[in-house]
C-alpha positions in Angstrom: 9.3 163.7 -391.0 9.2 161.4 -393.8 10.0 157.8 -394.0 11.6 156.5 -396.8 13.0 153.0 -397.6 16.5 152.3 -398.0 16.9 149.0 -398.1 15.8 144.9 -396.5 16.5 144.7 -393.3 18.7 141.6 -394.7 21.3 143.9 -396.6 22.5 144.9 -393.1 25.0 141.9 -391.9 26.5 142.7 -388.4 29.4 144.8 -388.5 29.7 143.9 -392.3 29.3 146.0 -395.5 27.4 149.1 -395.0 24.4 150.1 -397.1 25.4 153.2 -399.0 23.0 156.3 -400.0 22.7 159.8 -401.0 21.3 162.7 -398.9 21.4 166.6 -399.5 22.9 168.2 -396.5 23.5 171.3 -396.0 22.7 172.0 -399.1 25.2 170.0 -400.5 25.2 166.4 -402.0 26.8 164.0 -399.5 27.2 160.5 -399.6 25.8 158.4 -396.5 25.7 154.7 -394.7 24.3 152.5 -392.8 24.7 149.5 -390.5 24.2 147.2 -388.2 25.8 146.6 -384.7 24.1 144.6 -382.1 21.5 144.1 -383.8 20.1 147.8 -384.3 20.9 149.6 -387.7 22.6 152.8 -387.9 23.3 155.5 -390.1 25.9 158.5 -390.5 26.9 160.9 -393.4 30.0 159.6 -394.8 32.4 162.4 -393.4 35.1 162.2 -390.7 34.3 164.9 -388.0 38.2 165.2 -388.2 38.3 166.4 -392.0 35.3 166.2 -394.4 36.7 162.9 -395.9 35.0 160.1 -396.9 35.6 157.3 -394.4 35.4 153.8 -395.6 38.6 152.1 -396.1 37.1 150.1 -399.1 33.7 150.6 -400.7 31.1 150.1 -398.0 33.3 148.7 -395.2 33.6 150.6 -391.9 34.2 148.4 -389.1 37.9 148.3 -387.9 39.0 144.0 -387.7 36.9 143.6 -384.4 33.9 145.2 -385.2 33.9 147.1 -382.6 34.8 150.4 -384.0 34.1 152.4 -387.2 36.7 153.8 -388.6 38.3 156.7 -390.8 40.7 154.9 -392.9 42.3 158.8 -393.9 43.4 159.6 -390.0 42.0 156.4 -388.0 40.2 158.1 -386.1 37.4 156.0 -384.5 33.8 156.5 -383.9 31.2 154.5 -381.8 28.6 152.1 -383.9 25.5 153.2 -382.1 26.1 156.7 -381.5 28.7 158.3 -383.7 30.3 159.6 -380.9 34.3 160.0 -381.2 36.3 157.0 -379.4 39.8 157.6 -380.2 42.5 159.4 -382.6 42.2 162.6 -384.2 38.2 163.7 -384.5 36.8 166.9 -383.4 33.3 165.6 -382.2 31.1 162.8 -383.4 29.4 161.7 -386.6 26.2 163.0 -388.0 23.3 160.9 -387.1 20.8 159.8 -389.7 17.3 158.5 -387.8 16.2 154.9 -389.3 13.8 152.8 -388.3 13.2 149.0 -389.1 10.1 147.0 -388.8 8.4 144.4 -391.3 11.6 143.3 -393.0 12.5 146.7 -393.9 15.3 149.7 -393.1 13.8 153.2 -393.3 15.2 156.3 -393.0 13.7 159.8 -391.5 14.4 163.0 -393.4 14.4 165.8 -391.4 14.8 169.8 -392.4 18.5 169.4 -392.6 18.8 165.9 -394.2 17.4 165.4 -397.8 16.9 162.4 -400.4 19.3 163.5 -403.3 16.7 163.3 -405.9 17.9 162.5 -409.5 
């Protein structure tokens, strides 16, 4: 797998503003985040597991009021910071895990055969 850099490990507030980018999955253009929650980053594809919908309630923001919770601001349903997984309200399974990997200051992400940069 390759590694590619997404962003300073910086841009990545706890349970703040996620860092947005674009991936090929599936063999379609989809739009992705990431964050941080106790101190780890995280990253999904930006698509409820309820409906393919985008989830962030305004550009970049995830966390419910707590941050505790991300959440789809379509349905409400809400998914788990460090694993996706579904928590509560309507979802049908768990987000789609994008592998990252910090270390000198930097967020990287690992593409894998399934999970593309969107080249331009």
């Amino acid at each position: 797998m390759d590694a590619i850099a997404l962003c300073n490990s910086a841009d990545l507030v706890e349970a703040g503003p996620a860092v947005p980018f674009d991936v090929i999955y599936g063999g379609q253009s989809c739009r992705a985040f990431a964050v941080r929650w106790r101190g780890q980053v995280h990253a999904y594809l930006n698509r409820c597991a309820h409906v393919a919908m985008e989830m962030d309630w305004q550009p970049n923001r995830f966390f419910d009021d707590s941050g505790r919770w991300l959440l789809c601001a379509s349905h409400g349903a809400a998914y788990e910071p460090d694993s996706g997984r579904c928590a509560g309200g309507p979802c049908r399974g768990g987000l789609v895990k994008i592998a990252l990997s910090e270390s000198e200051g930097v967020v990287r992400w690992h593409t894998a055969f399934n999970l593309q940069p969107l080249v331009f």
